[in-house]
C-alpha positions as CSV (number, residue, x, y, z in Angstrom):
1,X,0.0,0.0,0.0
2,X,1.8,3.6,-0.9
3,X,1.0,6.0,1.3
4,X,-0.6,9.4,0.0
5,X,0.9,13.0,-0.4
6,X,0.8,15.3,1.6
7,X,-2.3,17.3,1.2
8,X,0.0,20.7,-0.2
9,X,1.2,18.1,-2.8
10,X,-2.6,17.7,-4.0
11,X,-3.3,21.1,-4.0
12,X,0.0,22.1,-6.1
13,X,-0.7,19.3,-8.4
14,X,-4.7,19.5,-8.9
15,X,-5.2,23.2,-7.8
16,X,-5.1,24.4,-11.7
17,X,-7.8,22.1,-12.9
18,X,-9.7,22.4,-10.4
19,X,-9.9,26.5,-10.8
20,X,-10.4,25.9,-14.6
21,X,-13.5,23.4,-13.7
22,X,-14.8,26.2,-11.7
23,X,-14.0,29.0,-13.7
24,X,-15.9,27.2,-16.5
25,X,-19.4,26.4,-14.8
26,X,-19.4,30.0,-12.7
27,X,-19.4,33.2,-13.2
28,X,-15.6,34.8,-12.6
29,X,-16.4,36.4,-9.4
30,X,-17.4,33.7,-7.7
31,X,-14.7,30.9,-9.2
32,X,-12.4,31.3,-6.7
33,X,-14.5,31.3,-3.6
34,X,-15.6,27.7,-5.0
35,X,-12.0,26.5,-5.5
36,X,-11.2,27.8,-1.8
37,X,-14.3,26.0,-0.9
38,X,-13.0,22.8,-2.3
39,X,-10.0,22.9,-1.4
40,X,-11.4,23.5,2.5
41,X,-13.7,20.6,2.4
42,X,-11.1,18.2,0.5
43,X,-8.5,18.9,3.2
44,X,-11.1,17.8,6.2
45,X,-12.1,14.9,4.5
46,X,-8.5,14.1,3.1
47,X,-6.8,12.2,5.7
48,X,-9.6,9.0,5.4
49,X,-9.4,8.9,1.8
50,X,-8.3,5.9,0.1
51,X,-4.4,5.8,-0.7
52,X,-5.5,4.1,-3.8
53,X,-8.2,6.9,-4.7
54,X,-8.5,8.8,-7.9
55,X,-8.1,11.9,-6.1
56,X,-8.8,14.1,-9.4
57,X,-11.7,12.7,-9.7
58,X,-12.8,13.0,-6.0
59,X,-11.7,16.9,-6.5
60,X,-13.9,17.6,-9.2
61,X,-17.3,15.8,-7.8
62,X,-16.7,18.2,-4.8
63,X,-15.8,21.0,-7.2
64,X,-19.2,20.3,-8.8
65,X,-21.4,20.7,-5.6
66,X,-19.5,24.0,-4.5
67,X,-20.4,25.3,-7.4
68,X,-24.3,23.9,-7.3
69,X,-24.1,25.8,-3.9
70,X,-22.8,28.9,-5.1
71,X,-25.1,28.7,-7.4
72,X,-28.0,28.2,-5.4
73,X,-26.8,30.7,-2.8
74,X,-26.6,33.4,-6.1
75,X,-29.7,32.4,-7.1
76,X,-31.1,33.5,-2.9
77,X,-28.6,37.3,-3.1
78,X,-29.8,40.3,-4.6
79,X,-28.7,41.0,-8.2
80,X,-24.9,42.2,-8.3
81,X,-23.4,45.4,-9.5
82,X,-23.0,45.7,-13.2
83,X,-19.0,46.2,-13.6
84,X,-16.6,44.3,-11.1
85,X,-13.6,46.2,-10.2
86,X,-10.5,44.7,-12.2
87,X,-8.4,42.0,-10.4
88,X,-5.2,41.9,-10.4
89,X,-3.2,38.9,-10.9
90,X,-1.6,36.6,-13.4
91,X,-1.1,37.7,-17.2
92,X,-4.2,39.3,-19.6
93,X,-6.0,36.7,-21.4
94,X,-5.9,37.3,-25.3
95,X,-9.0,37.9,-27.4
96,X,-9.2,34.4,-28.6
97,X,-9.0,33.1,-25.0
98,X,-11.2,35.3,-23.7
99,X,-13.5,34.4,-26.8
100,X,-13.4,31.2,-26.4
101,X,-14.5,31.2,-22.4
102,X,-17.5,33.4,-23.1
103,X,-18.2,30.6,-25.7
104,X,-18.1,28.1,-23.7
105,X,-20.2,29.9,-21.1
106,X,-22.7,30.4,-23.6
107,X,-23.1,26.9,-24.2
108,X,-26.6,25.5,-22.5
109,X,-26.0,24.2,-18.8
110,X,-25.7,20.3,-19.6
111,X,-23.2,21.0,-22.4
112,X,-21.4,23.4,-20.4
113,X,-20.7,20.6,-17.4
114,X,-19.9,18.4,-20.1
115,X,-17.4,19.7,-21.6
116,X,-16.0,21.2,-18.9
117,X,-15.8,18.1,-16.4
118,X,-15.2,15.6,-19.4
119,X,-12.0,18.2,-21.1
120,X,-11.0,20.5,-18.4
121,X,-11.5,18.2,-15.6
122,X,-10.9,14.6,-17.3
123,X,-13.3,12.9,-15.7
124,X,-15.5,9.7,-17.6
125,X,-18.5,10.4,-19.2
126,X,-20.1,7.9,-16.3
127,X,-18.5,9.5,-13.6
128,X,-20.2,12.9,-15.2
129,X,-23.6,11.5,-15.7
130,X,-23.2,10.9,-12.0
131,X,-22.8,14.6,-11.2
132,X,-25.2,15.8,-13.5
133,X,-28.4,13.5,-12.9
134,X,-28.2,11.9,-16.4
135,X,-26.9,8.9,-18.4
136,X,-23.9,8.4,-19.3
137,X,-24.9,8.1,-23.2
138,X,-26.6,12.0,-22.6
139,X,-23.5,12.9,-21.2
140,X,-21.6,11.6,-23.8
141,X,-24.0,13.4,-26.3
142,X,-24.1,16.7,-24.6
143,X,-20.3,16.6,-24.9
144,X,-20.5,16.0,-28.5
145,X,-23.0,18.4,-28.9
146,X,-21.3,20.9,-26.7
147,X,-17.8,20.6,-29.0
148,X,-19.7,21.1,-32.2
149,X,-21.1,24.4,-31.2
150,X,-17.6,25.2,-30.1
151,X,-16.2,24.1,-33.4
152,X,-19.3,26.1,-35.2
153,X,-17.9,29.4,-32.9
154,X,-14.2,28.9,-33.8
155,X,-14.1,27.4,-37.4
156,X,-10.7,25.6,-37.8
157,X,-8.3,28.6,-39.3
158,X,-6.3,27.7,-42.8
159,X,-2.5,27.6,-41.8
160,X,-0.5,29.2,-44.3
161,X,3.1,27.8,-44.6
C-alpha cells in the first residue's frame, strides 16, 4: 500500500484544474470562492481517503457541488453590481482566450458541465452522468454536442506555410 501525499502536494498538483472546472461552470467572481471552498472541504475529509483513490476525480465531484451551492446561494442574493472592479493577478488573457470562455459559457448548462468536467477536468462520461443526474450516453452526447457548437464558434483557421 503507498501511502498518499501530503495534502499541499494535492493542491500544487490538482489546484489548476480544479480552478479551470470552476472557472468554467461559474461566473468569474465567484470561481475562486468555490476552489477555496473545495479545497477546505477536501483537506477535512483528506486524511480517510483511500491511498488508492483517484483523487482528481474526487476533487472535481466536490468542485461540482460548491459550485451547485454557489449557485443556489446566487440564485437566494440580490442582483450584483454591473462592472466588477479589475483583479489583479496573473497575465491578460488574449481575445481568442477570452473568446473562447464566453463561448463556452454560452453553451446551454448540460453542455457546459460536459465539456467542462469531461475536457477540463478529465473525468469519464459515467463519472459525469453521475454529477449531473443523467446517463452516461446523454452525457456523452451533450459533450459531443457541446464541441460542435464550439467548433461552429471557432471554425478551424487555414495555416498558411
Amino acid at each position: 500500500m503507498t501511502a498518499k501525499p501530503p495534502f499541499e502536494a494535492v493542491v500544487a498538483r490538482h489546484g489548476a484544474m480544479v480552478l479551470r472546472v470552476v472557472r468554467a461552470v461559474l461566473p468569474a467572481a465567484d470561481a475562486d470562492d468555490a476552489w477555496s471552498e473545495t479545497f477546505l472541504s477536501a483537506m477535512k475529509v483528506y486524511p480517510g481517503l483511500p491511498s488508492d483513490a483517484n483523487v482528481e476525480a474526487w476533487l472535481v465531484t466536490i468542485a461540482h457541488r460548491k459550485a451547485v451551492d454557489v449557485t443556489r446561494a446566487a440564485a437566494r442574493r440580490a442582483t450584483p453590481l454591473a462592472e466588477l472592479p479589475e483583479r489583479p493577478g496573473g497575465p491578460p488573457a488574449d481575445s481568442h482566450d477570452l473568446d473562447l470562455a464566453a463561448a463556452v459559457a454560452g453553451l446551454p448548462d448540460r453542455q457546459r458541465q460536459a465539456v467542462t468536467y469531461h475536457y477540463l477536468g478529465g473525468l469519464p462520461y459515467g463519472e459525469i452522468a453521475t454529477l449531473v443526474g443523467s446517463t452516461e450516453p446523454a452525457a456523452r452526447r451533450a459533450a459531443a454536442d457541446g464541441i460542435a457548437a464550439l467548433r461552429r464558434a471557432f471554425p478551424p483557421q487555414e495555416v498558411r506555410p
